[in-house]
N, C-alpha and C positions, 0 to 999 in steps of 0.2 A: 791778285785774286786772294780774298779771305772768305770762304765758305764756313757759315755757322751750325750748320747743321744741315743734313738730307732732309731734303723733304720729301723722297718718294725714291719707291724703287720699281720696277718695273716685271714682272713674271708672266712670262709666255705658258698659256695653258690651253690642254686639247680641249677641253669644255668648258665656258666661260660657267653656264648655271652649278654645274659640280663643283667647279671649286670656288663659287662664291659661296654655296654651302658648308662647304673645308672650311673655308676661312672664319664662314662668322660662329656655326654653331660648333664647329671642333676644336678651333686655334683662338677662337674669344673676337676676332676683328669687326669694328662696326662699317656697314653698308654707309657708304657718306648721304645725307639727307640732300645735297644741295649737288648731286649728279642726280640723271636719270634712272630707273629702274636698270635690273643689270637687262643687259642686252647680249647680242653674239658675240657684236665685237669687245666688248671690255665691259669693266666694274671700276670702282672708286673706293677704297677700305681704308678706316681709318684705325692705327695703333699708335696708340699714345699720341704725340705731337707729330706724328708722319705719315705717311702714306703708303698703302701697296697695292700699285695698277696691276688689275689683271686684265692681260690680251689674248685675243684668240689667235692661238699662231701655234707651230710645231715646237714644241720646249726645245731648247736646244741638247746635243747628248753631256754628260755630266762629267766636268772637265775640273768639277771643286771648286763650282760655285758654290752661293746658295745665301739665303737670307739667314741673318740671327736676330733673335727675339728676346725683347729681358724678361724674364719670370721674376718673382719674388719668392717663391719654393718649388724649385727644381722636382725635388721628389714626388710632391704633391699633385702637381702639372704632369708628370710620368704618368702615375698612378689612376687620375683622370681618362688620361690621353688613354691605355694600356683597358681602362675599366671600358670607355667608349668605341673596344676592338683595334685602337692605329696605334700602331707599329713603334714604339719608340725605344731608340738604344743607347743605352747613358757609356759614356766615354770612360774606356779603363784604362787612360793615361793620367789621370789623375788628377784632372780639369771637371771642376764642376760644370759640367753641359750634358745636351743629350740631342737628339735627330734624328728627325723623321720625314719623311715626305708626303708631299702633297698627292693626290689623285693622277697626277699628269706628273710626277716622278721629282718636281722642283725638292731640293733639300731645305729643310730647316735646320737652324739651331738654337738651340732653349740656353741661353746662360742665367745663371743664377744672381739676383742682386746685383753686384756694383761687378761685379766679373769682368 
């Protein structure tokens, strides 16, 4: 097996409509054109060349999973995030990232550039 790249990842969310809202108007993700409107059971998001399914299902508890995201300015994407009321905390290990989560608790993480 030679895997070239993901094409999608999958996140369990208590509200499909809430956090198809998360995703497009807070985290930037577009609604894909060539699925159906969202519905209960899932949506279809497109970032960059990949994908993120969202399902309606119990998130699972928070075991250090979580999606990462590339930004092209870390700070700037905080600052946003931060101006828009959600919650983001930049990493004081010394790693340019930061992390936040979604509505239904899933974590992100913002890396910077080529990080």
């Amino acid at each position: 097996m030679r895997p070239v790249a993901i094409h999608h990842v999958t996140l369990a969310v208590a509200d499909v409509e809430q956090a198809v809202d998360f995703y497009t108007r807070v985290v930037g993700l577009r609604l894909r054109a060539d699925r159906p409107a969202p519905a209960a059971a899932g949506a279809w998001l497109d970032v960059g060349g990949q994908q993120v399914h969202l399902v309606h299902a119990d998130p699972p508890p928070d075991r250090g999973q979580h999606v990462a995201l590339l930004v092209p300015d870390l700070d700037a994407t905080v600052h946003g995030l931060r101006t828009a009321g959600v919650q983001a905390t930049v990493s004081l290990d010394g790693n340019r990232r930061a992390f936040l989560a979604d509505p239904s608790g899933n974590v992100i993480e913002l890396q910077e550039g080529g990080a």
